[in-house]
C-alpha positions as CSV (number, residue, x, y, z in Angstrom):
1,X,15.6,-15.0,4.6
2,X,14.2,-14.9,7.9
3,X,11.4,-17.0,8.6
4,X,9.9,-14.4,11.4
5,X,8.2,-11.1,9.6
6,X,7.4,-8.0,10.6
7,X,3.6,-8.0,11.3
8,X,1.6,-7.9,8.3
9,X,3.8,-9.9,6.1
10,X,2.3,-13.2,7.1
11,X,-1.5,-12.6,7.0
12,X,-2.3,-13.2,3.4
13,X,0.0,-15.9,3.1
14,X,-1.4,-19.4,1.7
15,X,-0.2,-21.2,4.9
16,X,-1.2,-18.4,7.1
17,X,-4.6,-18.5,5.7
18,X,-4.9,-22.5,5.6
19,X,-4.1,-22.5,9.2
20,X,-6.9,-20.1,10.4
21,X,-9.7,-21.8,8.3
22,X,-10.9,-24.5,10.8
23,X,-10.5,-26.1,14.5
24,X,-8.8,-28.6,13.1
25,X,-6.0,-26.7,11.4
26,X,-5.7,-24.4,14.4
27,X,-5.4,-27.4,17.0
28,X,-2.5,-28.8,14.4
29,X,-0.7,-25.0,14.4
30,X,-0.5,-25.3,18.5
31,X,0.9,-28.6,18.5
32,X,3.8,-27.3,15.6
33,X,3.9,-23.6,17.4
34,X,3.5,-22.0,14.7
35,X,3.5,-18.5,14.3
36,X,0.4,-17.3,12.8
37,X,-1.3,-13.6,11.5
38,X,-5.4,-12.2,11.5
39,X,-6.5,-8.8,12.2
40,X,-7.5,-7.2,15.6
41,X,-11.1,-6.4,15.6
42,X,-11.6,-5.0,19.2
43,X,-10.0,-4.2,22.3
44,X,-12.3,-4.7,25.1
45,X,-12.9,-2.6,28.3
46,X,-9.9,-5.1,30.0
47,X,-7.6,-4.9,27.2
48,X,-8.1,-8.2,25.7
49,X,-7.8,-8.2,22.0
50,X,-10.4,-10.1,19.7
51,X,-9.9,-11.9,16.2
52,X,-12.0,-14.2,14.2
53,X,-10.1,-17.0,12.7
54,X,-12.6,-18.1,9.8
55,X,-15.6,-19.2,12.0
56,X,-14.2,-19.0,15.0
57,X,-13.6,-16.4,17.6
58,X,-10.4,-16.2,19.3
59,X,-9.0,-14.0,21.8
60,X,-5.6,-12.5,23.1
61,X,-5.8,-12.0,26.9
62,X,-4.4,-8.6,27.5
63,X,-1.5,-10.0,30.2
64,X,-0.7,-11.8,26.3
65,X,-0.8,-9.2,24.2
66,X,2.8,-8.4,24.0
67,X,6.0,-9.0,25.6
68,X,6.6,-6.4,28.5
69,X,2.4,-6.2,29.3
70,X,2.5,-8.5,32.0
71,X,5.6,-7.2,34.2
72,X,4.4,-3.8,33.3
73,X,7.5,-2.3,31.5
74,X,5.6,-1.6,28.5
75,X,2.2,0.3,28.2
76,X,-1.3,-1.0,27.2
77,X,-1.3,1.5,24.3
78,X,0.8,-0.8,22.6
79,X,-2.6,-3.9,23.1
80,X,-5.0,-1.1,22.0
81,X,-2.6,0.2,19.0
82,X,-3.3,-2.9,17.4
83,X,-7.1,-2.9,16.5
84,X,-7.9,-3.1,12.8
85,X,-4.3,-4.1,12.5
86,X,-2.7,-7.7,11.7
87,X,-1.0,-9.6,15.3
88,X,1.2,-12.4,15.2
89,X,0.5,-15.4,18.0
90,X,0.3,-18.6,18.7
91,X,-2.6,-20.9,19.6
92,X,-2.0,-21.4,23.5
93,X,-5.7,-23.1,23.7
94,X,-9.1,-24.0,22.2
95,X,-12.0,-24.2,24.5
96,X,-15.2,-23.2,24.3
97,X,-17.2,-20.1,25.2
98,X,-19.8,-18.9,27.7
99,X,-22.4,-19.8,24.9
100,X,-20.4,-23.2,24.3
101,X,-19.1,-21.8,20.9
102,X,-15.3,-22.8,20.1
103,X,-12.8,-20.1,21.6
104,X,-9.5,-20.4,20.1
105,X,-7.0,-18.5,23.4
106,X,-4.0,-17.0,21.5
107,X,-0.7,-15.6,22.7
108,X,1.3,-12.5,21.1
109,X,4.1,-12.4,23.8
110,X,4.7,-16.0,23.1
111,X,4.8,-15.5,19.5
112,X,7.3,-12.5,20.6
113,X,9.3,-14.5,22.7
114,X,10.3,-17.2,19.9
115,X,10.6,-14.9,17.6
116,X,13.4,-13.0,20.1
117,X,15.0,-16.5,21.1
118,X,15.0,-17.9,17.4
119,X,15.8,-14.8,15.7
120,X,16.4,-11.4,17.4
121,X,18.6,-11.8,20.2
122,X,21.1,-13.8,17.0
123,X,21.7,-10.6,15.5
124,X,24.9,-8.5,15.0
125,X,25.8,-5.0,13.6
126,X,25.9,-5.5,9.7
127,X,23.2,-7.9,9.6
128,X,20.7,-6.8,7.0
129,X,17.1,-7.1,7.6
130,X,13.7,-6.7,6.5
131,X,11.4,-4.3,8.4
132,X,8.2,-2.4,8.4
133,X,8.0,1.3,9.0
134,X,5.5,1.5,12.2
135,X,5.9,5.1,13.3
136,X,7.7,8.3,12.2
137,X,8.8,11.1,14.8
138,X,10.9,14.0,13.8
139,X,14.1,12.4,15.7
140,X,13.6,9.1,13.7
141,X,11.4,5.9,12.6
142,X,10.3,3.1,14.7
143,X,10.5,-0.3,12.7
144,X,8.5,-3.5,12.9
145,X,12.0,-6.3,12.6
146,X,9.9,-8.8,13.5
147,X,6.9,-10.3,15.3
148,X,5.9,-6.9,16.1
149,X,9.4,-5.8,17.9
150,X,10.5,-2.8,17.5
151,X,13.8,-1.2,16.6
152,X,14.9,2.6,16.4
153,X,16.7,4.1,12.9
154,X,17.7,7.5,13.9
155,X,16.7,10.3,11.5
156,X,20.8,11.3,10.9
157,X,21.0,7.3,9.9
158,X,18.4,7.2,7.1
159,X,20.3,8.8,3.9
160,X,23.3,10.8,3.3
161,X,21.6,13.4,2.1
162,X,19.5,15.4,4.9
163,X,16.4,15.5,5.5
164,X,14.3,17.5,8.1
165,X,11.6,14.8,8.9
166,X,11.3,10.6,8.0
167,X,8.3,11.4,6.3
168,X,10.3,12.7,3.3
169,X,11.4,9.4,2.9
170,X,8.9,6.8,4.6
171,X,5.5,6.0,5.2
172,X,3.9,3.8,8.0
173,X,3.1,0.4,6.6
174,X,6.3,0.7,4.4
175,X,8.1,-2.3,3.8
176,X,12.2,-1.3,4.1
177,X,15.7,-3.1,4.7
178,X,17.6,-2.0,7.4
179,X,21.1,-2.4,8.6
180,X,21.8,-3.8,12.7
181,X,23.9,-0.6,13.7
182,X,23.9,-1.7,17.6
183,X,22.6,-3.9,19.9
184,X,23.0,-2.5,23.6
185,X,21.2,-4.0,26.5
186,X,18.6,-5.4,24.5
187,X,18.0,-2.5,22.2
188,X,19.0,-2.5,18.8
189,X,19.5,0.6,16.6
190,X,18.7,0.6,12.8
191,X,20.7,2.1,9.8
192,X,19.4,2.2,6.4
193,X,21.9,4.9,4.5
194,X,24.5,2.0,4.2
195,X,21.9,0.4,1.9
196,X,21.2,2.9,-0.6
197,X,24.8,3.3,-2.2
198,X,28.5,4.7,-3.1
199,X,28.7,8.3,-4.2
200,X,30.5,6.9,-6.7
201,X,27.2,4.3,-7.8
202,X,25.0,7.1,-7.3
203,X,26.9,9.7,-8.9
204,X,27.2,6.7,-11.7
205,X,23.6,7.3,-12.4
206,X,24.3,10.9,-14.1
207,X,26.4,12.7,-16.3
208,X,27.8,16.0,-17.3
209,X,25.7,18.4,-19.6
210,X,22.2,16.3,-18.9
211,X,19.5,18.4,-16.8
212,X,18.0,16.7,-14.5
213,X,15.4,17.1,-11.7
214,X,16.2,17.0,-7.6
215,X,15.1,18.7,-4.7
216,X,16.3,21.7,-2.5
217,X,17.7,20.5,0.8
218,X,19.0,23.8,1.6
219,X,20.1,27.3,0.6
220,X,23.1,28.8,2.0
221,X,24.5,32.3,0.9
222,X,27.2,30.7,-1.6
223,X,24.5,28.0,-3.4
224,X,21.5,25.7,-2.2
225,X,22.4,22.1,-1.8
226,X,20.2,19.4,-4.1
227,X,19.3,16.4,-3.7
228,X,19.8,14.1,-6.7
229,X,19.2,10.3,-5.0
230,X,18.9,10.1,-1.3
231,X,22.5,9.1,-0.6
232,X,23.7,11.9,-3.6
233,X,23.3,16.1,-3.4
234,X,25.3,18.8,-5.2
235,X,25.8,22.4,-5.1
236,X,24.0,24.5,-7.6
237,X,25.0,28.3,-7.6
238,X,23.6,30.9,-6.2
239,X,19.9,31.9,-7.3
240,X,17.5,34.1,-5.7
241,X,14.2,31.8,-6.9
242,X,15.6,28.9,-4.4
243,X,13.6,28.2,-1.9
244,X,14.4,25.0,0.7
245,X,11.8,21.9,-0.3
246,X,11.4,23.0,-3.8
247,X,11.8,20.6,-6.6
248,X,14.2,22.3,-9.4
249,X,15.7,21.0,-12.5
250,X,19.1,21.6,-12.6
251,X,21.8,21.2,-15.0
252,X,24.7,19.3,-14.5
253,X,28.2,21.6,-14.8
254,X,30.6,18.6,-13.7
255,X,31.1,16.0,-11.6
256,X,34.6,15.1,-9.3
257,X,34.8,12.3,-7.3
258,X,38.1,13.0,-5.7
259,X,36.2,15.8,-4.3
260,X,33.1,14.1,-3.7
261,X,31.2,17.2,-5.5
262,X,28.3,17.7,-8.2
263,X,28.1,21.0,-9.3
264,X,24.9,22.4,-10.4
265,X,23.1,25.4,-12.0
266,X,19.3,25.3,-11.2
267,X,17.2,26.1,-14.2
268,X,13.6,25.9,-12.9
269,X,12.2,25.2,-9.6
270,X,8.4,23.9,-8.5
271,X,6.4,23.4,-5.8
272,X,7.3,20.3,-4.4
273,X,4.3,18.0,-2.2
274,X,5.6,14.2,-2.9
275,X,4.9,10.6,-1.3
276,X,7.7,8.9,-0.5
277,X,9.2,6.2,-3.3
278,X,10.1,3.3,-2.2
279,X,13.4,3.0,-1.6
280,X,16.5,1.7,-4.1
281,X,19.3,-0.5,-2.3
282,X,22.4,-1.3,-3.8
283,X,23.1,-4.2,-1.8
284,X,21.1,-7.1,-2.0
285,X,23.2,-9.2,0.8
286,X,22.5,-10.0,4.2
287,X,25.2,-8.8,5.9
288,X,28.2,-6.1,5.7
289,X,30.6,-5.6,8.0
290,X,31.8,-2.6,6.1
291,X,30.6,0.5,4.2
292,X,33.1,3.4,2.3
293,X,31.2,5.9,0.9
294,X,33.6,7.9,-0.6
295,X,35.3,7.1,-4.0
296,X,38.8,5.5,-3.4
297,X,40.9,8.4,-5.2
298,X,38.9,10.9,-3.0
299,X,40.6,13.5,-0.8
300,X,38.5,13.0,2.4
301,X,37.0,9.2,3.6
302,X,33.6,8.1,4.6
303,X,33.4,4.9,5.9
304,X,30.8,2.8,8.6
305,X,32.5,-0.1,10.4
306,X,29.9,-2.5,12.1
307,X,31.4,-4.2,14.8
């Protein structure tokens, strides 16, 4: 497991919370570097961020706030995004304040920059990684992978089965696992549909005869397309009722892996508004180089190869 978390994952920690409590602990977390969590409470008219850390006030100078700030390749929005939210740092300094009070002077782009050099910039494809959902646009979810970083899982990389928007299957502040699919000049793109099974373990789930519930992806002239799990759909017939984004119970007519097919007939459908579960992963390692979706015996292959 990786000792460097997303932001958010660290700030209710005992350790976490030890550190913060007093000067003391504070001056013995700069001399050990550590890496430590509390939540933004302002953003000044200069873009310096301000915490309390038990009794004392602390401060991120904007130029700190996060890697990219100071050479000006990434925007302030990304200092004022973070008020009311946890930030990861390091204590660069404790001084005192205009009033004389004890100032701890904190650093989020140092905290950044170990957290790149120690864990980040180690990564391959096929790694497997914790991350936190941070933001969801209709062409795919930015994720927290680590001291605040954040990495790109396009929409068409989430599930097998199809979905018209991430927020079908995330929410911010959702904790995930994620699979490295590139790393190119610094960037690294996310996969997650690796994680979330076989058609053959999914399809493993169900059997012929039962009746179960799923959702309409889509409706095409010869049948709608449902979605059973998020890396499973089959084809129900033909039923004027169907509408896309309707939940439906359906009954199951057969299943045939070497044709990778489920076929349905929908017996009921409902309006469908849900929140996204959280996801089911099939594979609790931390890395994979590769990933065959299709049964063995089928007729056509699915495969990702990281490399």
């Amino acid at each position: 497991m990786s000792l460097f978390l997303p932001e958010g994952n660290l700030i209710n920690t005992a350790e976490n919370m030890s550190y913060i409590q007093s000067p003391e602990k504070l001056a013995e977390a700069m001399r050990k570097g550590k890496i430590l969590e509390a939540r933004a409470l302002l953003c000044d008219r200069s873009h310096n961020l301000h915490l309390r850390l038990g009794e004392m006030r602390a401060i991120i100078p904007r130029e700190e706030g996060a890697v990219g700030i100071r050479e000006g390749s990434v925007r302030d929005i990304a200092v004022i995004s973070r008020v009311n939210r946890p930030v990861c740092f390091v204590v660069t300094d404790i001084t005192t304040d205009t009033d004389g009070k004890p100032l701890a002077v904190l650093s989020r782009e140092k905290a950044q920059k170990i957290c790149m050099e120690n864990y980040i910039d180690l990564l391959i494809p096929g790694d497997i990684i914790g991350a936190k959902v941070t933001r969801l646009e209709k062409f795919g979810v930015f994720a927290d992978i680590g001291c605040g970083i954040s990495a790109l899982m396009p929409i068409d990389a989430i599930s097998v089965s199809r979905i018209e928007h991430p927020s079908e299957r995330f929410s911010v502040g959702m904790d995930i696992k994620a699979v490295i699919k590139s790393v190119e000049g610094g960037r690294i793109s996310l996969s997650h549909k690796e994680l979330l099974g076989t058609w053959e373990e999914n399809a493993r789930q169900f059997s012929a005869g039962e009746t179960v519930t799923g959702i309409i992806r889509s409706v095409e002239s010869y049948g709608a397309f449902v979605e059973l799990t998020p890396n499973l759909a089959g084809l129900a017939e033909p039923n004027p009722t169907v509408e896309k984004g309707m939940k439906a119970s359906v009954f199951i007519k057969s299943i045939i892996p070497e044709k990778m097919k489920v076929k349905l007939i929908v017996i009921d459908t409902f309006p469908y508004v849900g929140t996204p579960e959280a996801p089911r992963y099939f594979n609790s390692g931390d890395h994979i180089d590769r990933f065959v979706y299709s049964p063995s015996g089928s007729f056509k292959k699915s495969e990702t190869l990281f490399n």
